[in-house]
N, C-alpha and C positions, 0 to 999 in steps of 0.2 A: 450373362447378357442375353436380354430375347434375338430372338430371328428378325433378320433386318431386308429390308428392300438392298436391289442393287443400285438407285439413284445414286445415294453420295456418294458410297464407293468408286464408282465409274465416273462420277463427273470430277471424284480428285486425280483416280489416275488420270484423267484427262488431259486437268493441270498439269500437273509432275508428270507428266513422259513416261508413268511404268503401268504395264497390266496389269488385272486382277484373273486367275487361274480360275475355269471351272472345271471342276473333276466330278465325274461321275461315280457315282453311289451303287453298286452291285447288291453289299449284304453288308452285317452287321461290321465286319471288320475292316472293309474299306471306310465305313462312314468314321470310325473312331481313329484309323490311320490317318486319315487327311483333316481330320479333326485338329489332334493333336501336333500332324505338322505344320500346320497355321498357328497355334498357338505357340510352339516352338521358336518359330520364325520371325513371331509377331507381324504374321501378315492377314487382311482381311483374306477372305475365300468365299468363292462361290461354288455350292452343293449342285452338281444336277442328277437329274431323274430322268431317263428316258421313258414311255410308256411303255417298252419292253417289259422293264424291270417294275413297273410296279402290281403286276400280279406277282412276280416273282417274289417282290420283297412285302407282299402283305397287304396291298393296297395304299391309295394316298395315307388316309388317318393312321395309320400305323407305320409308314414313313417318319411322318412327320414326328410322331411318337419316339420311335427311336433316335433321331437326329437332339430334341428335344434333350431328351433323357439320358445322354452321354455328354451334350452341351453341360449339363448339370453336376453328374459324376465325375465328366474331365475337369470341370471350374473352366470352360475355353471362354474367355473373356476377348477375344479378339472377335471384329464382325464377321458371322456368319448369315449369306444369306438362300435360301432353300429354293432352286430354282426347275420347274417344269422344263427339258429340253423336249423340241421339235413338237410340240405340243398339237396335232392333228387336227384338231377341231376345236368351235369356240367351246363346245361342253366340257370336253377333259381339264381346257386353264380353268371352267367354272369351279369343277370340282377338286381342282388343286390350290385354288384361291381360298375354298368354302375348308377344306385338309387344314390351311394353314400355311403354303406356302408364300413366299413374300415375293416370288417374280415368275413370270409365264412365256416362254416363249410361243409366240402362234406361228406355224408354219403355212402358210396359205402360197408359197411360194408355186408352187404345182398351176394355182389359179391365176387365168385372166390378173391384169394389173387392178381393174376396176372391181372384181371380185376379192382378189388381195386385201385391198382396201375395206370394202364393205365388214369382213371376216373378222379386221384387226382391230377396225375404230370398235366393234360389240365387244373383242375383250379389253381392250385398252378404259373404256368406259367402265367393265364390272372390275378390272384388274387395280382400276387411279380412287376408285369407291374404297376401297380396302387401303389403300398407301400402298399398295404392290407396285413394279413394275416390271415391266413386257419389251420382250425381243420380238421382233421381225425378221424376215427373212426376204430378200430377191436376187431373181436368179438361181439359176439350181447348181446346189454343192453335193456331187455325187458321190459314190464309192458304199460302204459298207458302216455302220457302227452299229453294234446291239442287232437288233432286227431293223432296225431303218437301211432300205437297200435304193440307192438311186444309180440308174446307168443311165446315163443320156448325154450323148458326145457332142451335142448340139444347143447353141443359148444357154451354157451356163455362166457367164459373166453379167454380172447386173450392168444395167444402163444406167447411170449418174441421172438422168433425168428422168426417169422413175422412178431413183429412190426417193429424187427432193421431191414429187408428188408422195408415197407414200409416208415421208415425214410428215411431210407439212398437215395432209386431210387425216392421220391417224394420231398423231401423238404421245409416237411410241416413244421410248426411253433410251434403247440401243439399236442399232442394225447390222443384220448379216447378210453384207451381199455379196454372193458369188465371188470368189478373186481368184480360183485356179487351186483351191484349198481341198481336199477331199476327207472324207468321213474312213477311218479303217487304216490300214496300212498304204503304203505308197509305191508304186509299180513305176520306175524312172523317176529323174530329177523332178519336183515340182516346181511349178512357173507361178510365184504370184502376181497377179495385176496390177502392179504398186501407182502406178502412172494414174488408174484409173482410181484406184486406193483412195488417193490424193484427192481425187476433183471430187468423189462422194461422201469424204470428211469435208471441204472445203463448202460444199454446197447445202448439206443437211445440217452441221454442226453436231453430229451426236457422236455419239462413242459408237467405235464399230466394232463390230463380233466377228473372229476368226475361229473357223471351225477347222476339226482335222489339226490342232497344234500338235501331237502325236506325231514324229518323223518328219519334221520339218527341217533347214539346220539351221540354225542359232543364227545367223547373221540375217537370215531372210525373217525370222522372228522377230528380232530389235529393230528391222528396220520398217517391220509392219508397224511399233509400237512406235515409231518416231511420226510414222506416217497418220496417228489418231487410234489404232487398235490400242481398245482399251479392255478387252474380254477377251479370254484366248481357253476354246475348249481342250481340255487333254481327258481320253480315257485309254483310246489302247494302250500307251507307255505303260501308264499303270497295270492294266492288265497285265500285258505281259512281264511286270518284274515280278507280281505275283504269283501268278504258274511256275515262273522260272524257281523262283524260291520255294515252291510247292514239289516239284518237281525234282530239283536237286536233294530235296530234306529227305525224300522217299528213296531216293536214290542210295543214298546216303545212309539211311536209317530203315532201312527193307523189315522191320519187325518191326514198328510202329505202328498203334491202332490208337492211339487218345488223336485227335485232332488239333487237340490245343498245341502239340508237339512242333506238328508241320508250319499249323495257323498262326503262333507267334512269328515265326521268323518271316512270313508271308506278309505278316501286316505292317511290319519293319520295313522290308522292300517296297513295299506305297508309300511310306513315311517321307525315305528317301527320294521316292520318285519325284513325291509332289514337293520336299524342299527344292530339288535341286532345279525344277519348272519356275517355284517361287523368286528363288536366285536371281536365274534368267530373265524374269517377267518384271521384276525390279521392283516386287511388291515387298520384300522381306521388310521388316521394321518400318512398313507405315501404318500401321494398326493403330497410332498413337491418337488421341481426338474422338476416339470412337462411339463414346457418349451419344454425341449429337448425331446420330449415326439410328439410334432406336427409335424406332414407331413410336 
């Protein structure tokens, strides 16, 4: 199956009441982990990339390239779609559009509301050219992920009437606003803004993006997805079962030099990570229809 936009996906979990997971992509064997636990699970998934990782992992075209080419090897016939996270600027979704990816997040959140705008409608315009689609952000969602670092204890909950201007003059596809969610690990309870949750589903109509799904607990997560979260980022989980199981094998196996040794059981604990995310999110076995689902 090719590489698909996130439009239908998100507008069924919409319907149906369950999220679609984005997991992040580090190297070769995160992307074949989460691969095949979507296909396992028969649940769509969405791929992210932060701009960290993509010198790390070779650049966009070679991204793309490998996501492609395990698509193929694995036979994953469930929708997968390839998405730019936090995307900086309008150039970088250009050149992850031009790569091959099928969705872009623009992060203009940093910017004035009327710059926001300006920033999102250029990519939303070269992102709907292509059948791609484009996350937004407002509000600022701080803490740590990859190298994206935000600390600011000040105005990070979006304002409901902001976002319905940013929907309305941009045309984005999803939004991530601010609700008390953080990027990284989580330092005390976290607080989402459900109340608020509510009126900026109620008022924009789009599917909303919850970042920092990583250490959340399970009851504040269902009930983001009752409240319209229809995209729910996770990477530290994953990270850390992977270390963990990196870590323990070395432990464990103190004379080991093949890597495949350690990296099997490594890429198993993503496996698991990301079914047991799927479970939760209540994506598992709607893969079904997916057809109509291709570019």
């Amino acid at each position: 199956m090719a590489l698909v936009s996130m439009k239908e996906m998100l507008s069924d979990a919409l319907a149906g009441g369950y999220a679609i997971g984005q997991f992040n992509l580090i190297n070769l064997e995160f992307t074949e982990a989460i691969l095949t636990a979507a296909q396992e699970s028969e649940s769509p998934v969405i791929l992210g990339v932060s701009e960290a990782y993509i010198p790390y992992m070779g650049g966009l075209p070679c991204i793309t390239g490998i996501v492609r080419s395990l698509m193929e090897y694995d036979r994953i016939t469930v929708p997968v779609a390839l998405h730019l996270d936090h995307g900086s600027t309008d150039e970088i979704c250009r050149l992850a559009l031009k790569a091959g990816f099928t969705s872009v997040m623009i992060d203009a959140s940093h910017a004035p509301l009327d710059r926001n705008i300006e920033i999102t409608k250029s990519v939303v315009k070269a992102a709907h050219a292509r059948g791609a689609t484009v996350e937004a952000e407002l509000g600022r969602i701080t803490g740590r992920e990859d190298d994206l670092v935000i600390e600011d204890k000040d105005g990070q909950y979006a304002v409901p009437a902001e976002c319905l201007r940013l929907a309305r003059e941009t045309g984005i596809d999803c939004l991530a606003p601010a609700l008390g969610s953080v990027h990284g690990p989580y330092r005390g309870q976290p607080r989402l803004g459900f109340e608020r949750m509510a009126e900026i589903r109620d008022l924009t109509g789009l599917p909303l993006v919850l970042h920092g799904g990583s250490g959340l607990p399970e009851n504040e997560i269902v009930q983001a997805i009752k409240l319209g979260t229809s995209k729910i980022n996770v990477n530290t989980d994953n990270q850390a079962a992977f270390t963990e199981a990196v870590r323990q094998y070395l432990q464990d196996h103190p004379r080991t030099y093949d890597p495949r040794e350690y990296l099997i059981p490594a890429k198993k604990a993503i496996k698991e990570s990301v079914q047991l995310k799927m479970n939760l999110f209540g994506s598992s076995g709607k893969a079904g229809g997916s057809k109509r689902w291709e570019k």
